[in-house]
C-alpha positions as CSV (number, residue, x, y, z in Angstrom):
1,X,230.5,78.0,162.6
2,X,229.9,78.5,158.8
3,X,231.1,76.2,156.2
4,X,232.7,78.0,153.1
5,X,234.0,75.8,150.1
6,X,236.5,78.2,148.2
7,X,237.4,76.6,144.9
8,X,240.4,78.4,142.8
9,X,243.6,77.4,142.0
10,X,245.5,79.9,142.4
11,X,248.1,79.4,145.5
12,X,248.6,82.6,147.1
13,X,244.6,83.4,146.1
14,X,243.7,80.7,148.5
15,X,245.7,81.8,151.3
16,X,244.9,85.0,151.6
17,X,241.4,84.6,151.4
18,X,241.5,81.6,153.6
19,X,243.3,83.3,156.4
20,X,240.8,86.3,156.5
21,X,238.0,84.2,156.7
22,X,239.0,82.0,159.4
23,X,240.0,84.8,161.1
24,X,236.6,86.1,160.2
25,X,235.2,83.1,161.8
26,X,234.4,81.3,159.5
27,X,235.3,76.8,158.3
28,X,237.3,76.7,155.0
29,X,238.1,73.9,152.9
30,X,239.9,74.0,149.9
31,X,239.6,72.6,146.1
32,X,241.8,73.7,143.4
33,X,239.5,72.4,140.7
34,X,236.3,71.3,139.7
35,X,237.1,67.6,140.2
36,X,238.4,68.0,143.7
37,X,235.2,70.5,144.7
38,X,233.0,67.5,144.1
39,X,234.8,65.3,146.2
40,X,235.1,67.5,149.2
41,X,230.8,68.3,148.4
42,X,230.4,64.1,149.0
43,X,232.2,64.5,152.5
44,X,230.1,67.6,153.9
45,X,227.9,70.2,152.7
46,X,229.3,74.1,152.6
47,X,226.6,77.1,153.7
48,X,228.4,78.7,150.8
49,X,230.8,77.9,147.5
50,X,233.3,80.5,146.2
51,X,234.2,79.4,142.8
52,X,236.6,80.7,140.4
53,X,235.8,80.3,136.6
54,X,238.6,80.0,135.1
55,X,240.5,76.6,135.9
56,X,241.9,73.8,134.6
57,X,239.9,70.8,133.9
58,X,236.1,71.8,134.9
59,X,235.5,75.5,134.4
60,X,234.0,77.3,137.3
61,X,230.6,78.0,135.1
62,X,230.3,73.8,134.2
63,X,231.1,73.1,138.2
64,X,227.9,75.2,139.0
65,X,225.3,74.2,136.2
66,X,226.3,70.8,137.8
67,X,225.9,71.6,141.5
68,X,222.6,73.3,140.6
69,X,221.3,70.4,138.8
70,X,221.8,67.8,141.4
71,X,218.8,67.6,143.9
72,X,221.3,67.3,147.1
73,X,224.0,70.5,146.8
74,X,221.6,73.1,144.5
75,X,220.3,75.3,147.5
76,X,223.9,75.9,148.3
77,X,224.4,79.2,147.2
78,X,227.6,80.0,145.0
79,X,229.2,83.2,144.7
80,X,231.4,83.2,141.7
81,X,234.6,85.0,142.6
82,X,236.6,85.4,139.2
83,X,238.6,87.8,137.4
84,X,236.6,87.7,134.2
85,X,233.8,90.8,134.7
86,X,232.8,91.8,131.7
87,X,229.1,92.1,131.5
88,X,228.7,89.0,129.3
89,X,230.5,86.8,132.4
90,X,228.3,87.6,134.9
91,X,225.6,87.0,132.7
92,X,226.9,83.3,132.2
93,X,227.6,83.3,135.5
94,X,223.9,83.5,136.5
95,X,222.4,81.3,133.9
96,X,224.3,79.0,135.0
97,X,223.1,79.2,138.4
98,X,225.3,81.4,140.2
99,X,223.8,83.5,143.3
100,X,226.0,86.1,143.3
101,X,229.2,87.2,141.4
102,X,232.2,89.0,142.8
103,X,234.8,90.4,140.2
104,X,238.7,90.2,141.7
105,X,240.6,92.1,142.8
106,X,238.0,92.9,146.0
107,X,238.5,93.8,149.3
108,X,238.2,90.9,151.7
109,X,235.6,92.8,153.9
110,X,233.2,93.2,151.0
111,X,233.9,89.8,150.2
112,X,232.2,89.1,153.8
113,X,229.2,91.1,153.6
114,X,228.6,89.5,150.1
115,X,229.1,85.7,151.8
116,X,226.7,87.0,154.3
117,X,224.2,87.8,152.2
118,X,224.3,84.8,150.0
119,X,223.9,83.1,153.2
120,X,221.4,84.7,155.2
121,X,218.9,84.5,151.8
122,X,219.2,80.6,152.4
């Protein structure tokens, strides 16, 4: 079964996208910010990260240069799934490591095909 860390912090964000992929068949943990997403990285590794950008604390674009510059979690891809998607946020979504973006609102099945992807490149 496939491991996805999805890191937000909204509430009823979380659920929803949780639900679908379990029932999707996918493993889903949960951090609601940047601090928490490293802890739950130092008790398993993910096939995939979802993370938001904007959050308290950490924001989602500091949480990846960080993941991608540690030797142990930067061939984990992470799909940045955010509400910002101007042109200029994806771009700083990719320099800072990000292997693929996903603007909200999206529908949950393109949200699969996309974690696919990310994961089968891997």
């Amino acid at each position: 079964m496939k491991k996805v860390l999805l890191v937000d912090d909204d509430e009823d964000f979380i659920e929803t996208v949780k639900f679908y992929l379990i029932h999707s068949g996918y493993l889903v943990s949960v951090a609601k910010n940047g601090e928490e997403a490293f802890d739950k990285l130092k008790i398993g590794k993910p096939d995939i990260i979802l993370l938001d950008v904007m959050m308290p604390g950490i924001e989602g674009t500091e949480v990846c240069k960080k993941l991608k510059a540690d030797s142990d979690l930067s061939s984990i891809p992470i799909m940045m799934v955010t509400a910002k998607g101007q042109r200029e946020d994806i771009e700083n979504a990719i320099k800072a490591g990000a292997n693929g973006y996903i603007p909200k609102p999206f529908s949950l099945p393109r949200l699969v095909e996309r974690i696919e992807e990310l994961i089968s490149r891997t």
